[in-house]
N, C-alpha and C positions, 0 to 999 in steps of 0.2 A: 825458491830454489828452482833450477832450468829440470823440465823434465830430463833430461840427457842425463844431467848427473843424480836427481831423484834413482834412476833407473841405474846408475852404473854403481851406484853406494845399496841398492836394494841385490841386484845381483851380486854383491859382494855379502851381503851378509848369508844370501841363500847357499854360496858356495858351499862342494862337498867338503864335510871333515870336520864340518862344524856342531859340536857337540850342544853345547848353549850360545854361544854369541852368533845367535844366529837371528833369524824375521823376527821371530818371537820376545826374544830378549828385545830387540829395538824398538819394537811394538811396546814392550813395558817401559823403558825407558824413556820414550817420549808421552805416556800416557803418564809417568809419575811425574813428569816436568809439569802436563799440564794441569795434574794435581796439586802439587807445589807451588804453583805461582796463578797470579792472574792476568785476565788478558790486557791490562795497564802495568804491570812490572816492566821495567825499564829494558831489564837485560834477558826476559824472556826469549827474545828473535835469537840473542845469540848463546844462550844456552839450549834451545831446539834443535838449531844449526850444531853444535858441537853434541848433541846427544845422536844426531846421526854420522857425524864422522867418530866418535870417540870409540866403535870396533871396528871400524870398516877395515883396518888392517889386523888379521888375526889370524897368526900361525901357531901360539904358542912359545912366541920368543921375545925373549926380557925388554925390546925395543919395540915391540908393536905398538905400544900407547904413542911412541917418536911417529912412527910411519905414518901413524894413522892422524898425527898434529901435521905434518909434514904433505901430506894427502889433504887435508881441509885446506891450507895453505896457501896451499898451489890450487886446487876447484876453484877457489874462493880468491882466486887473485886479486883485484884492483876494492875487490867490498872494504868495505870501510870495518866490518865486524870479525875480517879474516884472522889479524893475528890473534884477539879476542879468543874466538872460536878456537884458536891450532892451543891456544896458553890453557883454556879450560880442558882437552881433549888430553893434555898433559896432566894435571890434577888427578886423571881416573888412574893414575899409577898406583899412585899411594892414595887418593882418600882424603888427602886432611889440605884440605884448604882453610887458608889462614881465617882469623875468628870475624875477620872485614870484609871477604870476600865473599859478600851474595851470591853471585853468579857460581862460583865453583863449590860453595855450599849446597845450593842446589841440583849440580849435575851431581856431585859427592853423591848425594841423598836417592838421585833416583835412579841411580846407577848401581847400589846398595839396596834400593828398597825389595830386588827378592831375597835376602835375608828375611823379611818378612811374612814370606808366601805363607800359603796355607800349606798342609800337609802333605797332601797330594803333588801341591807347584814345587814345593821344596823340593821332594824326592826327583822331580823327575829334574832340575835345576841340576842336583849334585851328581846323576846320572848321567848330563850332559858334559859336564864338569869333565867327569871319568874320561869320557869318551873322548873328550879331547885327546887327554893325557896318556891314552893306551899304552903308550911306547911305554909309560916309565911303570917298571914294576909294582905289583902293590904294595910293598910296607913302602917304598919312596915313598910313592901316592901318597898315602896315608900320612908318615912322616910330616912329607910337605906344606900338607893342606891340613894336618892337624896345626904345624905351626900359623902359617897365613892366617887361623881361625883365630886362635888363641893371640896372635897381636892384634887384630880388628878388638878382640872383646879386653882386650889393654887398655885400650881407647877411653876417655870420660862417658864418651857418648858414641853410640854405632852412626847416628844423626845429625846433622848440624843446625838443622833448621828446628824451628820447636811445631812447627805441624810434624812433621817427619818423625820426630821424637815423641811427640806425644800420638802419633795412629801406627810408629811402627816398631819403637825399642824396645819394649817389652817380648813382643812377641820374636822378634830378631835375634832378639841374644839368647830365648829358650829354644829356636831352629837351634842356631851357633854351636851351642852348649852339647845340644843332642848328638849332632854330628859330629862335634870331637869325642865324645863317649862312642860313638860307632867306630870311629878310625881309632882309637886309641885300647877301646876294650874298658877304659876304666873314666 
């Protein structure tokens, strides 16, 4: 990647207002990629590439996962791995890449993998979360993201990959579980 757009997708994640999709988040994100794959997996290069554009656009609004496929797109003009990278970046909408698709199973996974965190990472995760979200009152808040929760834990599996599943489900759906008992009361 050209240092120029390194630097213009890093000051994009540090921009003010961002509550979690921010360095920290990308830092995990690309650290769970390279936990998930090795460095012979085919489609590694462009799941790395798509784990750094897949918040780079982040306001909050129901198209940012577009912006931010559309933003890879265009950086990534004439590469060969460009539409790749913008089609994966799209995946992190909903989560469920098909049962054949390695590459979006993967970004899926480690783009999900703070569901996992420890106790501590959690809280300060869903604290971020908040923080985003200020504007919208808290029972929305809660409303919201109590359902968002409650369909992720719908799901067969919070993981698609079976590394991912077996060092991070268990612990992911008892975060999950906790945190709708917090927003919900019950």
């Amino acid at each position: 990647m050209p240092v120029a757009l390194r630097d213009d997708l890093l000051a994009a994640y540090a921009s003010p207002g961002r509550g979690y999709h921010d360095l920290q988040h990308l830092t995990e994100v690309l650290e769970h990629v390279e936990e998930l794959t090795s460095p012979d997996d085919p489609v590694r290069e462009a799941v790395l590439l798509a784990g750094w554009f897949h918040d780079a656009v982040y306001d909050g609004q129901d198209d940012d996962e577009e912006r931010s496929a559309r933003l890879a797109a265009d950086s990534l003009g004439r590469d060969p791995l460009s539409d790749e990278v913008a089609r994966l970046v799209r995946l992190t909408r909903t989560h469920r890449p098909a049962a054949n698709d390695h590459a979006g199973q993967l970004l899926c996974d480690a783009d999900l993998g703070i569901l996992a965190a420890q106790p501590e990472r959690y809280a300060s995760y869903t604290a971020g979360v908040r923080r985003e979200h200020a504007h919208v009152p808290d029972a929305d808040f809660a409303a919201g993201r109590a359902a968002i929760l409650r369909d992720l834990l719908a799901k067969p599996t919070l993981f698609h990959t079976p590394t991912a599943r077996s060092r991070w489900e268990q612990r992911a759906r008892a975060n999950v579980t906790r945190e709708i008992e917090r927003l919900t009361g019950r």
